[in-house]
C-alpha positions in Angstrom: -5.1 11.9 -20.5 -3.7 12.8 -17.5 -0.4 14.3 -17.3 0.5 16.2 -13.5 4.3 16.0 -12.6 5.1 14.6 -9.4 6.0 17.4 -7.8 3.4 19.0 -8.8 1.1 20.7 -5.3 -2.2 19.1 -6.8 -5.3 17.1 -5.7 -6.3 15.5 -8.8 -9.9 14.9 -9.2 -11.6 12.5 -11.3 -14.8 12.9 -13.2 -17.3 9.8 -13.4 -19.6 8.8 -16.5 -23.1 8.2 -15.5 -22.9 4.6 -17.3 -19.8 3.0 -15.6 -18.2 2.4 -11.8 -14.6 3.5 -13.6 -13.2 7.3 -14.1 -13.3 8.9 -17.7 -10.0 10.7 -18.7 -10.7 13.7 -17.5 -9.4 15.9 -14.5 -9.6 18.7 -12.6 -8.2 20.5 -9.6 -10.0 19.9 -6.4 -9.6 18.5 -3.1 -10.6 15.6 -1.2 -11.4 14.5 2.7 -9.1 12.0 3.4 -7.2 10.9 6.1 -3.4 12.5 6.6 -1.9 9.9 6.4 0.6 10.8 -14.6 0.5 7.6 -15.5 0.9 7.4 -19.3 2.3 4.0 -20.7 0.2 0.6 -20.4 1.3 -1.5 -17.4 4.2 -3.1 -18.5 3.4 -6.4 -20.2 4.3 -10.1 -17.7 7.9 -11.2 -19.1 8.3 -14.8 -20.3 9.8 -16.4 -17.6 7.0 -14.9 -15.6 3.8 -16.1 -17.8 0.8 -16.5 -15.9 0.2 -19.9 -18.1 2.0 -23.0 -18.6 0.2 -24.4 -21.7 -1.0 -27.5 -19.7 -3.6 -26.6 -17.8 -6.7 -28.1 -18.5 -9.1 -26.1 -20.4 -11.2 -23.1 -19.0 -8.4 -23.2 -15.6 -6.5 -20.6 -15.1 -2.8 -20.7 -14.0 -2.4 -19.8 -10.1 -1.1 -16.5 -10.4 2.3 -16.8 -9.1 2.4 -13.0 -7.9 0.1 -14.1 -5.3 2.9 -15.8 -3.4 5.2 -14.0 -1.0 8.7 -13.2 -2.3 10.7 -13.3 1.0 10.4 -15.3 4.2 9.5 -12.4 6.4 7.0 -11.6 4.1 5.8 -14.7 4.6 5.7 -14.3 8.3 4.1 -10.9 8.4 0.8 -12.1 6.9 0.6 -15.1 9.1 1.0 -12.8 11.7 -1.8 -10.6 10.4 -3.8 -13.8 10.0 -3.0 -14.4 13.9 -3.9 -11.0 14.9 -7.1 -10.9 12.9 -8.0 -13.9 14.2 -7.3 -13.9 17.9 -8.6 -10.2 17.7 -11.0 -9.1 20.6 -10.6 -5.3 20.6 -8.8 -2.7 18.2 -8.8 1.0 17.5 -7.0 3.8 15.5 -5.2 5.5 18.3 -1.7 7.5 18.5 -1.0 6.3 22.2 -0.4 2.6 21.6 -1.3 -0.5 23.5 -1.3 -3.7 22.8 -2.3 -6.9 24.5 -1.8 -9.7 22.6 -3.0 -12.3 24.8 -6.3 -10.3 25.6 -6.5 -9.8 21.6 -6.1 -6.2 22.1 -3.9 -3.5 19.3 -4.8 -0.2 19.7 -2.3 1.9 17.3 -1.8 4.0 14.2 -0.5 3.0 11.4 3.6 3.7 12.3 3.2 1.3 15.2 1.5 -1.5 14.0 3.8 -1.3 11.1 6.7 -0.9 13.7 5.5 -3.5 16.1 4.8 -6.1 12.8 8.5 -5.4 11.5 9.9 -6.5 14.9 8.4 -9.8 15.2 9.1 -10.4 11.4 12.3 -9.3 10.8 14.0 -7.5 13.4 17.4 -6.8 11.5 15.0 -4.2 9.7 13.4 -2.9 12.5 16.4 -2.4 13.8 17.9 -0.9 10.6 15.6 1.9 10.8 17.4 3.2 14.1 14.3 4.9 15.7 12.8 4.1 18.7 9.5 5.2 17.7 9.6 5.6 14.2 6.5 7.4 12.3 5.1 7.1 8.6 7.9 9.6 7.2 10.4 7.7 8.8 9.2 4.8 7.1 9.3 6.2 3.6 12.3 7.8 4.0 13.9 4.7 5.0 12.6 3.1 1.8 13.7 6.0 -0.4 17.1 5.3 1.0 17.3 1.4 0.1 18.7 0.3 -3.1 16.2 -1.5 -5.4 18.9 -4.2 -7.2 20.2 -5.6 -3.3 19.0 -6.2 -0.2 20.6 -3.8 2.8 20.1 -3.6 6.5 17.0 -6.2 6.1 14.9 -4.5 3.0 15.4 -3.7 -0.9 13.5 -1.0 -2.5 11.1 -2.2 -4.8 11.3 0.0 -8.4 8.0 -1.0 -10.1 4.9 -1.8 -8.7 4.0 -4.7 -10.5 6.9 -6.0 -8.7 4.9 -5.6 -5.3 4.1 -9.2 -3.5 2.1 -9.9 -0.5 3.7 -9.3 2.5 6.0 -6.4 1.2 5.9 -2.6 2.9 4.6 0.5 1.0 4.9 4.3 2.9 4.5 7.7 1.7 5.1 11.1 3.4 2.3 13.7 3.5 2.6 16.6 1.0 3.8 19.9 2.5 0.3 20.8 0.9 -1.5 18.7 2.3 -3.1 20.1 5.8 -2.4 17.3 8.7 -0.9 16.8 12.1 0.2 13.2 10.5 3.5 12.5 8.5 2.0 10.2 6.4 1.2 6.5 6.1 2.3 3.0 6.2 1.2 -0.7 5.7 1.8 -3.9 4.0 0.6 -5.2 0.9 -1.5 -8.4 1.0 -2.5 -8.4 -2.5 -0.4 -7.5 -5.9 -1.5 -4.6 -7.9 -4.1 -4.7 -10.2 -4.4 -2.8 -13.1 -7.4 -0.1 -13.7 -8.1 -1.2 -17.3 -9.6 2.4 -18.1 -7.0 4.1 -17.0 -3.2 3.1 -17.3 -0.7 3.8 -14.8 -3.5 3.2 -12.1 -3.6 0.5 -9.8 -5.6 -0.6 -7.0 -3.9 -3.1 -4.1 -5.1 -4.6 -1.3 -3.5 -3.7 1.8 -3.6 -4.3 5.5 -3.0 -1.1 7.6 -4.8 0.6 10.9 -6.5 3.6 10.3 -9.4 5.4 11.6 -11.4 6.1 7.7 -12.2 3.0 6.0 -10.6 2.4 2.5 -12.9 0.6 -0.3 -14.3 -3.0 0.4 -12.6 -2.7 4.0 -13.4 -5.3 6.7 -13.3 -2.5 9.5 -17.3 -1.5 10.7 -16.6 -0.3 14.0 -16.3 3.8 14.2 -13.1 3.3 16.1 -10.8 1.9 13.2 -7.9 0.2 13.6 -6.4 -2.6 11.7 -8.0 -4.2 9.2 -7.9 -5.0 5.3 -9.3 -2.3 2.5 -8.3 -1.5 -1.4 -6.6 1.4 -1.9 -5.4 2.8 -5.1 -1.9 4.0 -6.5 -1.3 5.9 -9.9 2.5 5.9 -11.3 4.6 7.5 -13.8 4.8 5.3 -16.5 7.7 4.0 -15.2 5.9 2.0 -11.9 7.0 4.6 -9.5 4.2 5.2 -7.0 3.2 9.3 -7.8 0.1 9.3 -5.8 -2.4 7.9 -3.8 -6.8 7.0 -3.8 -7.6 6.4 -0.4 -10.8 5.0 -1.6 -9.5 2.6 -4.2 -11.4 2.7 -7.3 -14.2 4.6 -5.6 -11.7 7.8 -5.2 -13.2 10.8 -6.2 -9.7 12.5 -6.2 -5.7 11.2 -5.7 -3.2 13.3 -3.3 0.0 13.4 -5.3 3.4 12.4 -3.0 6.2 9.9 -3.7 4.9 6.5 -2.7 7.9 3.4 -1.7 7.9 0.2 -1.9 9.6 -2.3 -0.3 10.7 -5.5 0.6 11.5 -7.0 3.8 14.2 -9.7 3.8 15.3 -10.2 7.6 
């Protein structure tokens, strides 16, 4: 069982049995090429109120998972605005110099922009909360680390446990003074909840929408160029549901960068 603090300056690596897609509990110290951007306990079992199933559906149905459904109205707006962009989409690329022509179907951006320009159409009292003018993945995480988890303020609330995480809400994380990048770190929404790794508790894997130039697992982005698109990426926590580090390649990860990941909702 794994068992790393947080703070501790490690790429955890996993090692794979030759009869299964999943990791075996076993790690080492290595490192892995990804992009700049220990868990314990069981995830925490669904409260009552919460219960996936209602008693009256018909037999062999299952209940429509009601994490599925966004948890604030900006939320709500964000993915129909991914939808739109997705859609309408002619051109897009993983750049640092940002343009965007949303008529044409153009978005070339990194991940801070997008995630900057997508707050402002969405809800703008949190784009404006963050008081940057160009604000980049550490300023993102930091201004998650900074909102309460129990009330909304300045348009977000910080969300505590990761099984808490609805589509449409933010997650950010700053890169590791380890960690060897010209990048701060990385942002996106998620458009999925989190998912359990049954083999391996405290793990997650969550689909997420973000613009990047390295694909993530099962992403919808082919060409070299990147940009935005949709991929599963995965997340280990502390036992607790606090985000402790991060799989760029979801399940497929060969190795987890360990950094504080926030979540967060944004409510206007």
């Amino acid at each position: 069982m794994l068992a790393f603090g947080v703070a501790t300056p490690l790429v955890v690596g996993l090692f794979w049995s030759s009869d299964t897609s999943r990791p075996a509990a076993a790690a080492m110290v290595t490192t892995v090429s990804e992009p700049t951007s220990e868990p314990q306990n069981a995830p925490r079992p669904v409260p009552a109120e919460q219960s996936f199933s209602t008693g009256t559906e018909p037999e062999g149905l299952a209940a429509p998972d009601p994490r599925m459904e966004p948890a604030s109205r900006p939320a709500r707006k964000l993915l129909a605005l991914k939808d739109e962009v997705q859609t309408s989409m002619t051109h897009t690329a993983y750049k640092h110099r940002t343009r965007i022509r949303r008529k044409e179907g153009i978005y070339v951006w990194d991940c801070s922009a997008m995630a900057a320009w997508m707050m402002r159409k969405v809800a703008p009292r949190a784009r404006k909360g963050m008081n940057k003018k160009r604000p980049v993945a550490r300023d993102f995480y930091r201004w998650i680390a900074r909102a309460p988890s129990r009330r909304a303020k300045n348009g977000r609330r910080r969300i505590a446990h990761i099984e808490d995480v609805r589509p449409g809400d933010m997650f950010a994380w700053e890169r590791p003074p380890y960690f060897a990048s010209k990048n701060t770190g990385h942002t996106g929404f998620v458009i999925e909840p989190a998912q359990p790794v049954p083999e391996w508790p405290g793990a997650y894997t969550v689909r997420i929408v973000d613009a990047t130039s390295l694909p993530h697992q099962n992403d919808t982005r082919t060409d070299p160029e990147g940009g935005i698109g949709e991929g599963t990426i995965l997340f280990l926590t502390d036992g607790q549901g606090q985000g402790i580090a991060y799989g760029w390649f979801g399940a497929r990860s060969r190795g987890v960068v360990v950094t504080d990941i926030g979540f967060a909702r944004l409510t206007g």
